[in-house]
Backbone as JSON, one array per atom type, in Angstrom:
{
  "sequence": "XXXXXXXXXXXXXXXXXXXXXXXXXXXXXXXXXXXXXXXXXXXXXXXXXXXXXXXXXXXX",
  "N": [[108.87, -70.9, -35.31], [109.31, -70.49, -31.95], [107.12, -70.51, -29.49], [105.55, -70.54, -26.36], [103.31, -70.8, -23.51], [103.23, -67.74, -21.42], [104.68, -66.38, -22.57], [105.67, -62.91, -23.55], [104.88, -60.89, -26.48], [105.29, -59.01, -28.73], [103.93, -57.11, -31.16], [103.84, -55.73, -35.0], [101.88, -54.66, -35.71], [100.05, -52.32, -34.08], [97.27, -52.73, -31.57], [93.53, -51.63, -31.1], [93.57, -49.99, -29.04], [96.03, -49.24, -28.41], [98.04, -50.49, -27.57], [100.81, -52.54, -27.93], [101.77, -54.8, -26.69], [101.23, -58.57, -25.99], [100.23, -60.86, -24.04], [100.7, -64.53, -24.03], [98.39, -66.65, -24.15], [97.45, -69.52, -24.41], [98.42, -72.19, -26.48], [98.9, -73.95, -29.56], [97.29, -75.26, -32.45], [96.12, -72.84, -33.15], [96.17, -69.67, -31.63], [95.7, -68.3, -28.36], [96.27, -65.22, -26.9], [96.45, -62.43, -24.75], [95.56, -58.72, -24.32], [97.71, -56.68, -22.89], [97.24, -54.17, -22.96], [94.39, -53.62, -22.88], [93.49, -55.72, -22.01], [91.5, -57.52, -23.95], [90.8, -60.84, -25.18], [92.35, -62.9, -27.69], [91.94, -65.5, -29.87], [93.82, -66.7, -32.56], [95.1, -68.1, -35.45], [98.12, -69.81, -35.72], [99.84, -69.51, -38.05], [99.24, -67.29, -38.66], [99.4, -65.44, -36.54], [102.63, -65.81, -36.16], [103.77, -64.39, -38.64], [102.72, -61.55, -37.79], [104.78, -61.05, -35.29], [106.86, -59.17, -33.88], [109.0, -59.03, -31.98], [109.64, -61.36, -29.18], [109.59, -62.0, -25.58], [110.76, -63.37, -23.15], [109.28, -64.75, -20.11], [110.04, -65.84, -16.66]],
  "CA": [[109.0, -69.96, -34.21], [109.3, -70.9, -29.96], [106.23, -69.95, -28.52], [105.07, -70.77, -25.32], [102.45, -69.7, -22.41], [103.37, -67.15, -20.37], [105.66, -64.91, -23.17], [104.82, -61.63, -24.21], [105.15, -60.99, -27.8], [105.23, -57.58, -29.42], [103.6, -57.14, -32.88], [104.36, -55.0, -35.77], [100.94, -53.14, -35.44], [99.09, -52.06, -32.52], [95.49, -53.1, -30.73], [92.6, -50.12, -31.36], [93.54, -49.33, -27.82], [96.91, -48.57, -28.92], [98.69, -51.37, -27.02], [101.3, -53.95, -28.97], [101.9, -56.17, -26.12], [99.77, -59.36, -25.74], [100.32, -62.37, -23.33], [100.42, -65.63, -24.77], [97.76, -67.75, -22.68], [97.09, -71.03, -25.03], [99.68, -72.67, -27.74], [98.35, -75.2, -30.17], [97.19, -74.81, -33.66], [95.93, -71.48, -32.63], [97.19, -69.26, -30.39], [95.19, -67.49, -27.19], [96.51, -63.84, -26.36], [95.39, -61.13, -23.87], [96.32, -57.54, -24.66], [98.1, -56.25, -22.18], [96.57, -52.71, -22.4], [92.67, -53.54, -22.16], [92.7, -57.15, -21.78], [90.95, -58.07, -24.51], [91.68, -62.07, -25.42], [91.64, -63.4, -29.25], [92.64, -66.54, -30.32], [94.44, -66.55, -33.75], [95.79, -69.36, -36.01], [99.4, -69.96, -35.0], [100.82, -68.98, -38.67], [99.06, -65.36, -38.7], [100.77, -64.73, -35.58], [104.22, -65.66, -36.23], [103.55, -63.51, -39.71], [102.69, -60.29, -37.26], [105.84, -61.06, -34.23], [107.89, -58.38, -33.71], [109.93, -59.74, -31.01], [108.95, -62.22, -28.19], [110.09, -61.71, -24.47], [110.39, -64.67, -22.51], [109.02, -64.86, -18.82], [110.43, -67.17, -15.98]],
  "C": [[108.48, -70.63, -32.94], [108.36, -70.3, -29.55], [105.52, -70.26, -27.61], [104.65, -70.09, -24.34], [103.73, -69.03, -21.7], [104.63, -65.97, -21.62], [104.83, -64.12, -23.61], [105.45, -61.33, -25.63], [104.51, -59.49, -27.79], [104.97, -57.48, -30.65], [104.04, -56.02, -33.59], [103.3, -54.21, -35.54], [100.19, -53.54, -34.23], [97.83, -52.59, -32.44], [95.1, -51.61, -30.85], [93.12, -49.89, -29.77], [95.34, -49.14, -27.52], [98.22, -49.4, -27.72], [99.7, -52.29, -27.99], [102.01, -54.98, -28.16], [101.0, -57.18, -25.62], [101.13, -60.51, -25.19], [99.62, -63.33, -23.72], [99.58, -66.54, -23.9], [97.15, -69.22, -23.14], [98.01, -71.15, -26.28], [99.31, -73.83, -28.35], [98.62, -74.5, -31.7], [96.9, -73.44, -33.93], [96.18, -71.27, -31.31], [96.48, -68.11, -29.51], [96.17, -66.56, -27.12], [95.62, -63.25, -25.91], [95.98, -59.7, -24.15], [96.63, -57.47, -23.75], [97.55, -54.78, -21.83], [95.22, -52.67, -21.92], [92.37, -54.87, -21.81], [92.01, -58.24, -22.44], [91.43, -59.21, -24.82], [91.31, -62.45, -27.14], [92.69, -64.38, -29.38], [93.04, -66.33, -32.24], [95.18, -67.51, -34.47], [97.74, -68.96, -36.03], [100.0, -69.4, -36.45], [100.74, -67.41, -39.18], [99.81, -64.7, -38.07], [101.96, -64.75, -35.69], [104.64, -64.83, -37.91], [104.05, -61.83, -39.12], [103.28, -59.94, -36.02], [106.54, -59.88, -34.65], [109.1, -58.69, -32.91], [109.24, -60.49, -29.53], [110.01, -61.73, -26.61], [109.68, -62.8, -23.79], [110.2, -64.54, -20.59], [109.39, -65.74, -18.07], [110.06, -66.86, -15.08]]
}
């Protein structure tokens, strides 16, 4: 799976603050996101996340 800074990715389940869009802000072996609803940032190993994608949205 294509993932690079600056897309927003939509997961299958929500953030406790009832958000499911997070901005991608680091791409390596793990993968930086910010929620989009509170902000919060968590880094996450790159094959959890492409496990819990729902669909990606690409930014230009």
């Amino acid at each position: 799976m294509d993932i690079q800074i600056g897309d927003i990715v939509t997961l299958k389940k929500p953030h406790p603050c009832k958000s499911y869009d997070f901005k991608v802000l680091r791409t390596g072996a793990d993968i930086g996101i910010k929620c989009l609803g509170c902000g919060h940032y968590m880094l996450l190993p790159r094959n959890k996340l492409t496990k819990s994608i729902k669909a990606i949205n690409r930014q230009q």
